[in-house]
C-alpha positions, -999 to 999 in steps of 0.1 A, spaced: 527 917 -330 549 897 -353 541 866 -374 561 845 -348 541 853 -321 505 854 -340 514 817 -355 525 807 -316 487 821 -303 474 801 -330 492 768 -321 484 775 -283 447 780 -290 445 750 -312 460 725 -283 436 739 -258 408 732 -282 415 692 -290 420 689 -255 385 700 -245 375 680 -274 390 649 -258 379 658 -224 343 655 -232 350 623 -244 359 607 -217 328 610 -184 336 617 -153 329 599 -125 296 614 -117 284 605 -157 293 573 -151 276 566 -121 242 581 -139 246 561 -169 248 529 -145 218 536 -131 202 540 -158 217 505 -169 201 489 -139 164 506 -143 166 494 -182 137 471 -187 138 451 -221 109 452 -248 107 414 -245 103 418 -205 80 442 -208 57 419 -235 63 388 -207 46 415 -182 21 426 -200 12 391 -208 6 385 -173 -11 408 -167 -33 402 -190 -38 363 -177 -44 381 -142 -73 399 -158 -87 373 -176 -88 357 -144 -104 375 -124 -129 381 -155 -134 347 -152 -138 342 -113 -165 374 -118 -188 353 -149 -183 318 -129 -196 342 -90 -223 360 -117 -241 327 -130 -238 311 -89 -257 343 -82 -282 340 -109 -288 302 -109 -292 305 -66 -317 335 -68 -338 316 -97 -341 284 -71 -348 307 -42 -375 326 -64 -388 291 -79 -389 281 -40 -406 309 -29 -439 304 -54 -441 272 -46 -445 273 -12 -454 305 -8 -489 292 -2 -479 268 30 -496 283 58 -531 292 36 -524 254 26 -527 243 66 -556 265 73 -573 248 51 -562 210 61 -586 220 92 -612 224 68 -609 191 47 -601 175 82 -637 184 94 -651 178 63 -637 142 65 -650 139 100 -688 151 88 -686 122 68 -678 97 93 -705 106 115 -734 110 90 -750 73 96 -756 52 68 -790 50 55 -815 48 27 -834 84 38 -832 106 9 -824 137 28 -795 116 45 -785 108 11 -785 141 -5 -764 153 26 -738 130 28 -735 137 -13 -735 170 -7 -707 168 18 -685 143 -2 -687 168 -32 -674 195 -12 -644 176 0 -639 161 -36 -638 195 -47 -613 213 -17 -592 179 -28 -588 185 -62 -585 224 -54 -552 219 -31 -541 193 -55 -542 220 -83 -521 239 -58 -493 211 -54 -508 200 -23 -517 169 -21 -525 132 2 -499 108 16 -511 71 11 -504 61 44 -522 28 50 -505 -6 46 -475 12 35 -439 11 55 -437 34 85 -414 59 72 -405 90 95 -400 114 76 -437 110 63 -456 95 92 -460 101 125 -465 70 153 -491 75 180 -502 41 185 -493 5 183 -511 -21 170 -506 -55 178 -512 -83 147 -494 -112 141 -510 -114 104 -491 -78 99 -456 -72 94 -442 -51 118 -436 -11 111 -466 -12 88 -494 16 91 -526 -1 102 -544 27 109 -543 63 99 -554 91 127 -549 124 104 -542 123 70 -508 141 63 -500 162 31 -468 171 9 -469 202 -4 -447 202 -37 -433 170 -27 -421 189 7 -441 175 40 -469 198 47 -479 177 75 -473 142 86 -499 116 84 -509 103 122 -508 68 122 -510 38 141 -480 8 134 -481 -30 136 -460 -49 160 -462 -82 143 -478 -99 176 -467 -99 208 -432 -106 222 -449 -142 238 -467 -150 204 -434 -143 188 -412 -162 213 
């Protein structure tokens, strides 16, 4: 082959090569559909701090909600066990009301007199019921002064009337059972008998 014709391969192989070069500078249509998707899914490092950020508040959050439902929980079930001990004792409690009931009764019968064996027995019976008071008062249990005092219904319960003009109406005037709280709770109500100031006539 001649020089001529070696220097003309030589040209023609140096054309084709810039224009490959310049072909792969310029995408096709495909590339540039891939690169503008990738444009779209591009998330910036200052969005991505904004959502991390929020996410973080969410946490905190709900961290938050979990401490505030956690100390509920705790402060409920410490009144519910506080609760429980205190009246845990309620229906021994009114068992034993029978008891001090009858005891009070004894002492109402036993006559008054100056025998000493009448004596002994009626101190005997009054130290016994001293003593069952002061045990269910240990216990929180303990008496509802119910005479002369305000009819009240969440305390006293009204079997009777009494009439008296000298008495304010809704007054106890007479007390049928004693009642009890127990830890400031009603145990039992007091039976009770309530003034009507007079009657209507007297009043009119």
């Amino acid at each position: 082959m001649s020089n001529e014709a070696e220097d003309e391969a030589r040209r023609n192989e140096e054309e084709f090569d810039v224009m490959e070069e310049e072909g792969e500078g310029h995408a096709s249509p495909e590339n540039r559909t891939e690169e503008g998707e990738q444009q779209e899914g591009y998330i910036s490092p200052m969005e991505l701090l904004i959502q991390a950020q929020a996410k973080a508040e969410e946490y905190r959050n709900d961290y938050l909600r979990a401490l505030a439902d956690m100390k509920n929980l705790r402060q409920r079930t410490q009144r519910e066990i506080q609760q429980a001990r205190q009246f845990a004792i309620e229906a021994f409690a009114k068992d034993l009301l029978q008891v001090a009931d009858n005891l009070e009764r004894a002492l109402g019968a036993i006559p008054v007199s100056d025998d000493p064996v009448s004596v002994a027995v009626t101190d005997g019976v009054r130290m016994v019921a001293t003593g069952l008071e002061n045990t269910l008062k240990k216990h929180g249990v303990e008496r509802i002064q119910a005479m002369n005092a305000p009819f009240d219904p969440n305390l006293h319960q009204a079997v009777m009337q009494v009439e008296d003009p000298t008495i304010a109406p809704d007054r106890v005037v007479r007390e049928l059972q004693t009642g009890y709280l127990l830890n400031q709770r009603l145990l039992r109500p007091s039976m009770v008998g309530i003034s009507t100031g007079g009657s209507k006539e007297g009043n009119s």
